[in-house]
C-alpha positions in Angstrom: -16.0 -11.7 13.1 -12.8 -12.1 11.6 -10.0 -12.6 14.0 -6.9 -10.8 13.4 -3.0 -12.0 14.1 -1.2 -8.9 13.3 -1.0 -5.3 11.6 1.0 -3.3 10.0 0.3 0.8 11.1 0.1 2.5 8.3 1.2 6.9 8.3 -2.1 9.2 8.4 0.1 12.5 8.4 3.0 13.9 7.0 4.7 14.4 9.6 7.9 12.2 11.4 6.3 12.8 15.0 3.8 10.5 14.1 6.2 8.0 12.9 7.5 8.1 16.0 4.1 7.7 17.7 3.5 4.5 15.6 7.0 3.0 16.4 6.2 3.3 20.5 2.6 2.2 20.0 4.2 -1.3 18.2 6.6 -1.6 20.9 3.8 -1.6 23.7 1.5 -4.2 21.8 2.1 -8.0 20.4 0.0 -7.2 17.7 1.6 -4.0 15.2 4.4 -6.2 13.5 5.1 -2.7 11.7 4.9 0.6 10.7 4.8 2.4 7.1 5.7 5.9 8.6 6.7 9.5 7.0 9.7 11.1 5.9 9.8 14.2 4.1 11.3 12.8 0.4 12.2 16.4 -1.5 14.3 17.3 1.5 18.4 16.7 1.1 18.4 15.0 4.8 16.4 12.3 4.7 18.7 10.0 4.4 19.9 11.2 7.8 16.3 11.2 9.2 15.8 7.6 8.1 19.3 6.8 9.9 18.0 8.2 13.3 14.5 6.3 12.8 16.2 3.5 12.2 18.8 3.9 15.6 16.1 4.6 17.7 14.5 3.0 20.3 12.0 0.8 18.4 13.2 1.7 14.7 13.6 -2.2 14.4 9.3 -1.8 13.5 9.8 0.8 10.8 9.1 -1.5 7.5 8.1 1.1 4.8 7.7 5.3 4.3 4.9 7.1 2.8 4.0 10.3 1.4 0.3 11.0 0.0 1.5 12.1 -3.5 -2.1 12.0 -5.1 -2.6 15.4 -2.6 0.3 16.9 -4.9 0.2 19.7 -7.1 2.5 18.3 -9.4 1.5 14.4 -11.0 5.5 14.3 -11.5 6.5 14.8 -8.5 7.7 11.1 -8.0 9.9 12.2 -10.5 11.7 15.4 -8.6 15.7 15.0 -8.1 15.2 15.1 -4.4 12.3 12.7 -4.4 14.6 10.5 -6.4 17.9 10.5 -4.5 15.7 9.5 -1.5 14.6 6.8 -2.4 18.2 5.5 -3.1 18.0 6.2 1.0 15.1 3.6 0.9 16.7 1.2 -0.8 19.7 1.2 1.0 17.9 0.8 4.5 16.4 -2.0 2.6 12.8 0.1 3.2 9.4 -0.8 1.0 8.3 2.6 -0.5 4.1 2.8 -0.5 2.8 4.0 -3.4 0.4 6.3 -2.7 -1.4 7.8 -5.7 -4.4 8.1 -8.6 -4.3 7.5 -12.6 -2.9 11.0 -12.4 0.1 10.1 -11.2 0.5 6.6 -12.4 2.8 7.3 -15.5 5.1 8.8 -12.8 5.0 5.8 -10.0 5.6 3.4 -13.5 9.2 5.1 -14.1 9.8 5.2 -11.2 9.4 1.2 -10.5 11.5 0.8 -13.7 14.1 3.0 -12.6 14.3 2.0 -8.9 14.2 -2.1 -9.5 16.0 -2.9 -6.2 13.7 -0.8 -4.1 10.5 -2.9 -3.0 7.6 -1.0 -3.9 3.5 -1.4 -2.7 0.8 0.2 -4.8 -1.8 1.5 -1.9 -5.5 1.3 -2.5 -5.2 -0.2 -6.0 -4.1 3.3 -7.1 -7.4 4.5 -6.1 -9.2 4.2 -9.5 -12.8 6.0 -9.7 -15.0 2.9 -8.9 -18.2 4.6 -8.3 -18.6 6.5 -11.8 -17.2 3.0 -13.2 -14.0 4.2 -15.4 -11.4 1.6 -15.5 -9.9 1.7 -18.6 -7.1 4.2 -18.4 -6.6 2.9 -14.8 -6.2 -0.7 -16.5 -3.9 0.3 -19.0 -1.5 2.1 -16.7 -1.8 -0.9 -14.0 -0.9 -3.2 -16.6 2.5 -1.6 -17.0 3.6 -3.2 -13.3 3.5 -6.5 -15.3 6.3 -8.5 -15.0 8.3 -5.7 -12.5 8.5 -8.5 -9.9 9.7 -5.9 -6.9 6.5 -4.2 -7.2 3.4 -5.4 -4.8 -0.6 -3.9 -4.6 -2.7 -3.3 -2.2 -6.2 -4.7 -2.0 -7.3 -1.9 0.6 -9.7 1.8 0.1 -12.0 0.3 -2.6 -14.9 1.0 -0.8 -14.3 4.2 -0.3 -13.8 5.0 -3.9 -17.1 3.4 -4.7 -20.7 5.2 -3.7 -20.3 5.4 -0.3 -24.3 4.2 0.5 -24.9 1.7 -2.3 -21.5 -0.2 -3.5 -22.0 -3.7 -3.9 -19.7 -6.4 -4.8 -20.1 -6.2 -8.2 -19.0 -2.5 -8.4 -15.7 -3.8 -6.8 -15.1 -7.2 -9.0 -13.6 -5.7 -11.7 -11.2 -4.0 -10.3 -10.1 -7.0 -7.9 -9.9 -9.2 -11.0 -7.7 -6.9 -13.3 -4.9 -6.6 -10.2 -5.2 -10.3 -9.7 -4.1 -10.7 -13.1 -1.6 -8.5 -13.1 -0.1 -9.2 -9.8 -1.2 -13.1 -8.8 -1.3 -13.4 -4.8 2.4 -13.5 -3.9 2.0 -10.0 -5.1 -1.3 -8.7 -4.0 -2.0 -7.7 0.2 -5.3 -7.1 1.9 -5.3 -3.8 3.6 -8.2 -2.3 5.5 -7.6 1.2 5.4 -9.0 1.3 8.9 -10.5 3.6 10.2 -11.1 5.4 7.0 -13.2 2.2 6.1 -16.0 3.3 8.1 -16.9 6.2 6.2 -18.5 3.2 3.6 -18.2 -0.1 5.1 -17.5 -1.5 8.3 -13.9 -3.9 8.6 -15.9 -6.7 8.9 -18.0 -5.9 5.4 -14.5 -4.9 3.9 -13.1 -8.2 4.6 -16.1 -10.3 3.1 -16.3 -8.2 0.3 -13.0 -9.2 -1.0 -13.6 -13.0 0.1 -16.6 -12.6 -1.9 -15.3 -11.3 -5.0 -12.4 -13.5 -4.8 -14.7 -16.7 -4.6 -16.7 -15.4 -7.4 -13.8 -14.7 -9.6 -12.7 -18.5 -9.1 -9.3 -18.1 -6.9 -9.7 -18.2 -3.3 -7.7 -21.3 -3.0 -6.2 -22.2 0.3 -3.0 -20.7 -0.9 -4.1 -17.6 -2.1 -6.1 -16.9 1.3 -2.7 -17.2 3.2 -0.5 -15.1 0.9 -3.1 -12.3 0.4 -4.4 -11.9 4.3 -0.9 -12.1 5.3 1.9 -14.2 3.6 2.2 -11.6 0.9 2.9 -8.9 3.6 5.0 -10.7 6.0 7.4 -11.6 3.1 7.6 -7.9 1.3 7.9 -5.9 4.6 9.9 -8.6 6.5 6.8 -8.8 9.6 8.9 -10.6 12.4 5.2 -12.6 13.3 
């Protein structure tokens, strides 16, 4: 079993009431350090919105916002003016923007990390690339691009659920773990479950050795690299109070 210190909750919905949800449910336990919640980003009053998060009650947990952009019509809509003047809003609450998105969209999220260099940034899920019919090579070449853009971080989180849900194996997983580790290192790269949605292919147990696995096997899992990428990496970018 793998014992767990903290967690950050991370937004399901798009929807702020369930922002606010999160932010009571990390008051009332030692163990949510923080909460990646919703905001609605092509609307002119965000920026208000985040204000009142922020003022209220337990705003001192929200760390990042959200928005499932790979559900999006449009694969610029990163790009939109609204979309863009709000995350000036981040940036000035000093808020991590996840990155939530598919190859699609990844020439998008690229301009926008150029653009937005004082914004932090986390790519969620690895950019979600289509592990189980094996295509990586597109996905490579766009992840490559974060290179070197030192206010961007990735998540090592919803592999398994892009792989075949009954028969992934390490090995379908290792090549896409070792491509972020070279373009991130470990002061850039954070575990993330993506519990509960886990279960549908792996248990949080299975998800957790599968990356220790692959990590071992690629040659890296030093002491150091353990402690930034189950939890040094993430304490530092959102600014976890554990």
């Amino acid at each position: 079993t793998n014992a767990m210190g903290a967690t950050v909750l991370v937004q399901t919905v798009c929807d702020v009431r369930e922002t606010l949800e999160f932010l009571q449910i990390a008051s009332e336990t030692d163990f949510v350090a923080g909460v990646i919640g919703w905001v609605d980003l092509t609307d002119i009053q965000t920026a208000h919105v985040l204000n009142e998060l922020r003022a209220s009650e337990h705003g001192k947990y929200l760390v990042g916002i959200r928005h499932q952009v790979h559900d999006e019509d449009d694969p610029e809509w990163l790009l939109r003016k609204n979309v863009q003047i709000n995350f000036e809003a981040l940036a000035d609450q000093r808020l991590v923007y996840d990155i939530l998105v598919r190859t699609r969209e990844l020439p998008a999220a690229i301009i926008v990390a150029r653009d937005f260099p004082h914004l932090k940034f986390v790519i969620d899920h690895i950019a979600k690339p289509p592990i189980a019919s094996g295509g990586i090579d597109e996905w490579s070449a766009l992840m490559h691009e974060f290179t070197g853009l030192e206010h961007v971080a990735c998540k090592l989180s919803g592999m398994v659920t892009e792989a075949d849900h009954e028969s992934w194996t390490t090995d379908d997983l290792k090549p896409y773990i070792s491509t972020v580790f070279e373009i991130f290192g470990p002061d850039r790269l954070m575990f993330g479950s993506d519990w509960p949605v886990c279960t549908l292919a792996a248990s949080y147990d299975e998800v957790v050795h599968a990356l220790r696995t692959v990590l071992i096997e690629l040659g890296v899992l030093d002491e150091v690299t353990e402690a930034a990428i189950f939890g040094n990496t993430a304490i530092h970018w959102y600014g976890l109070a554990v």
